[in-house]
C-alpha positions as CSV (number, residue, x, y, z in Angstrom):
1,X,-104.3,-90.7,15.0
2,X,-101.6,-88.2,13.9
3,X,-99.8,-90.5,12.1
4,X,-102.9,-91.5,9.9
5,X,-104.0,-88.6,9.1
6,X,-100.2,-88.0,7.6
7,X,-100.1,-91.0,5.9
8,X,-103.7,-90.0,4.0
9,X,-102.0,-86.6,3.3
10,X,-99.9,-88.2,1.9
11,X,-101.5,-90.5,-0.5
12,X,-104.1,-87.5,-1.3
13,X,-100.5,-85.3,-2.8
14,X,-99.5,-88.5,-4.7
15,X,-103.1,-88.5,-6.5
16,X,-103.2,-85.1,-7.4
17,X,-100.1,-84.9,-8.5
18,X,-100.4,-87.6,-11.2
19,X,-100.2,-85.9,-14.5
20,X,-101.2,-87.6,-17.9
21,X,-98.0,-89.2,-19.8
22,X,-97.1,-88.1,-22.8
23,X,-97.3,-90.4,-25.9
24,X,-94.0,-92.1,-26.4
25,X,-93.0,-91.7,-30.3
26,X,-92.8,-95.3,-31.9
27,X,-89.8,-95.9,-33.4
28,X,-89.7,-98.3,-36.3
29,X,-85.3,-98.7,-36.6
30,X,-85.5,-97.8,-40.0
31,X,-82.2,-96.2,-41.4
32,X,-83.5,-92.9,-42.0
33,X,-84.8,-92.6,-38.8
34,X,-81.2,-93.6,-37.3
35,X,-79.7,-91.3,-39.5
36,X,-81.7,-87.7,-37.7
37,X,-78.7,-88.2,-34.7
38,X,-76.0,-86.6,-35.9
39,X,-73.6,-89.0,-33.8
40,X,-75.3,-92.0,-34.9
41,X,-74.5,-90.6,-38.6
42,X,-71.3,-90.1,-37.6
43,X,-70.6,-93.9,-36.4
44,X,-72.7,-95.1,-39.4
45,X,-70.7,-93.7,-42.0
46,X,-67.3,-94.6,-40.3
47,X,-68.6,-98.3,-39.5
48,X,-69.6,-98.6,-43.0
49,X,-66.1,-97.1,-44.7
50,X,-64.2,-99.9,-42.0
51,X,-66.7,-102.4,-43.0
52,X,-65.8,-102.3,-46.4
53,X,-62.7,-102.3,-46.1
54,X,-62.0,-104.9,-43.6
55,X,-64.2,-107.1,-46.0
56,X,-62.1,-105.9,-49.1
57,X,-59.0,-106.5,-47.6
58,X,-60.0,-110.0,-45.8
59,X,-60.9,-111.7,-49.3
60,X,-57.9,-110.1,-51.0
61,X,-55.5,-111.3,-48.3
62,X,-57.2,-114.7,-48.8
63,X,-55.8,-114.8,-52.7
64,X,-52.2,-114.4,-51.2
65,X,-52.2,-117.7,-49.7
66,X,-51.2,-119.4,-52.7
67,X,-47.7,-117.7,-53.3
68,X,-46.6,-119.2,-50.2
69,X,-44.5,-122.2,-50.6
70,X,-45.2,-125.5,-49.5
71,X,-48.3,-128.0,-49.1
72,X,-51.5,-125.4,-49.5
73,X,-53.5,-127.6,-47.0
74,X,-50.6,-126.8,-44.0
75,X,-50.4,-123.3,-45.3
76,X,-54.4,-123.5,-45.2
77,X,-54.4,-124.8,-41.5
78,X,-51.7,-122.5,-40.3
79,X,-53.8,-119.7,-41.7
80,X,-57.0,-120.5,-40.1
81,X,-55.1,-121.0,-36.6
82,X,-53.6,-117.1,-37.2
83,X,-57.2,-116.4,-37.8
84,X,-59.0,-118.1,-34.8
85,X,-56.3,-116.2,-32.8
86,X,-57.0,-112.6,-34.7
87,X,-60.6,-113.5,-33.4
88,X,-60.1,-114.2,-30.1
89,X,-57.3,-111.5,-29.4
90,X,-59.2,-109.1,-31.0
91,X,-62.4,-109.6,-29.3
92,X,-60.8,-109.5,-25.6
93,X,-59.3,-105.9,-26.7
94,X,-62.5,-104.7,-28.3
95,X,-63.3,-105.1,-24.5
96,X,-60.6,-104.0,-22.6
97,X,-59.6,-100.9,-25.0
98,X,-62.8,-100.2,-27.0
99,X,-63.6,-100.0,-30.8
100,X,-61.1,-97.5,-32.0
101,X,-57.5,-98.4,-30.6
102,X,-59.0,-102.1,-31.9
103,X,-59.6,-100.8,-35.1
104,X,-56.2,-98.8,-35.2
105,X,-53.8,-101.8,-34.1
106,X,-55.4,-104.0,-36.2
107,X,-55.4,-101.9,-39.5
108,X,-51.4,-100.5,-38.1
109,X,-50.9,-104.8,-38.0
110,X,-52.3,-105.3,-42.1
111,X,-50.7,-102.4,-43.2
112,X,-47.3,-103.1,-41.5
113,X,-47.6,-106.5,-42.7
114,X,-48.3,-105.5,-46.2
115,X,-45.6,-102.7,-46.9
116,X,-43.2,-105.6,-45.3
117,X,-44.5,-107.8,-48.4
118,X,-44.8,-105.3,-51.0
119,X,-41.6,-103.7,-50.5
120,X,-39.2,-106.9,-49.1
121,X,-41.4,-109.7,-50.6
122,X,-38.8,-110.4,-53.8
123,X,-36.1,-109.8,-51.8
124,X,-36.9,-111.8,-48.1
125,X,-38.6,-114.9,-49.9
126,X,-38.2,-116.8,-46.7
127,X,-39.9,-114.1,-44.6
128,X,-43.0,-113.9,-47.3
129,X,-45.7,-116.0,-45.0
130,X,-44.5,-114.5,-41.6
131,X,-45.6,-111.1,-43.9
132,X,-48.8,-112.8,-45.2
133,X,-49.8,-114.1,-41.8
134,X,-49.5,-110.9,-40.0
135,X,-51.2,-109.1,-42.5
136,X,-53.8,-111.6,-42.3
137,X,-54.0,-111.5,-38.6
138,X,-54.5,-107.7,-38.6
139,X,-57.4,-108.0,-41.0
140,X,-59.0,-110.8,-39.1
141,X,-58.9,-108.9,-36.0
142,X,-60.3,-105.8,-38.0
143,X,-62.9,-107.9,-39.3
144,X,-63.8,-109.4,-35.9
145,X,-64.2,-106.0,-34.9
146,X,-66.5,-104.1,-37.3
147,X,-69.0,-107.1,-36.2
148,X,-68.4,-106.3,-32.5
149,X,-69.1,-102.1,-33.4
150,X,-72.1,-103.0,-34.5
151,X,-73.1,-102.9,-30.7
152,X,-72.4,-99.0,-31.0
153,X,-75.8,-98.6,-32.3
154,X,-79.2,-99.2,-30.1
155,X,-80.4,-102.4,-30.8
156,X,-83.4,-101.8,-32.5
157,X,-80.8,-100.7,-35.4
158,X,-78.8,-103.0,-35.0
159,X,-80.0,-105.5,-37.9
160,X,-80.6,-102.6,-40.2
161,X,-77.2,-101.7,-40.0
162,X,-75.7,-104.8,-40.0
163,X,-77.4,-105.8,-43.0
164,X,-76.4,-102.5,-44.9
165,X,-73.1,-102.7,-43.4
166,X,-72.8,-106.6,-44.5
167,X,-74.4,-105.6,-48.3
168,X,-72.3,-103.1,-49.0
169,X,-69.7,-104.5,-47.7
170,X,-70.0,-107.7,-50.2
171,X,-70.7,-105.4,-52.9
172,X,-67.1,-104.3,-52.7
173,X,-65.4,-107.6,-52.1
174,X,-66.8,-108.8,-55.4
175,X,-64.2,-106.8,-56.3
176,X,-61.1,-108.2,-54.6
177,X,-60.9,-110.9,-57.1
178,X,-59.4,-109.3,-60.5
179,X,-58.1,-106.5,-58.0
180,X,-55.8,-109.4,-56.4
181,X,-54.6,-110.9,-59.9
């Protein structure tokens, strides 16, 4: 009996306690909306700059391909194996070490392997696609990257950013053309 009587106290303080729920604000992942949190702003505005330049610098790199000597379909294929790796390397650290030591090793990787060809490319001729495929392997693993960030956002951004990320991102390789000649 005693227990019955607890067990309809019980069920009585559960119904009386009920109080109405609030109205959830819809949210609509529009980019202005995205924009009110400061530290999404924050990873936008980043995510866009290393966007753009990962795009940038992956097309110009591309134009590079040409100076090295020999057959430009073996030059083509051993390119597009340094890439493949660049993907898959820079993917498994994305997930070991996170977005920004990525980001860093792969840009400190492209820049290395551009000062190497800027500065010792006349001089180290032989040395000139081990310089063009590192620097090509840092930007592939950069680019890999800014697609994996794009997981920093909640998802109901995520295609709004990635197509603003992606637009303005093309806007300024149409660029890397006359910029490479």
């Amino acid at each position: 009996m005693a227990a019955s009587k607890i067990i309809e106290n019980y069920k009585d303080s559960l119904i009386s306690d009920t109080r109405p729920v609030q109205p959830v604000k819809k949210i609509d992942g529009s980019l202005r909306e995205l924009v009110k949190n400061k530290r999404h702003l924050q990873n936008l505005l980043i995510l866009m700059f290393l966007w753009i330049v990962s795009a940038f610098d992956y097309y110009l790199i591309n134009f590079q391909l040409k100076y090295i000597d020999g057959d430009i379909y073996t030059n083509t294929i051993i390119s597009s194996v340094s890439e493949v790796t660049a993907y898959l390397v820079s993917g498994a650290l994305y997930d070991r070490i996170g977005p920004k030591v990525s980001f860093i090793g792969s840009f400190a990787l492209a820049v290395v392997g551009s000062i190497l060809l800027i500065f010792l490319g006349d001089h180290y001729v032989a040395f000139v696609p081990a310089m063009i495929l590192g620097t090509k392997f840092g930007i592939s693993g950069s680019f890999n990257v800014v697609y994996l960030a794009n997981s920093l956002f909640p998802p109901i951004y995520s295609s709004t950013t990635f197509g603003a990320f992606n637009f303005f991102a093309r806007l300024f390789s149409m660029i890397a053309p006359p910029f490479a000649e």
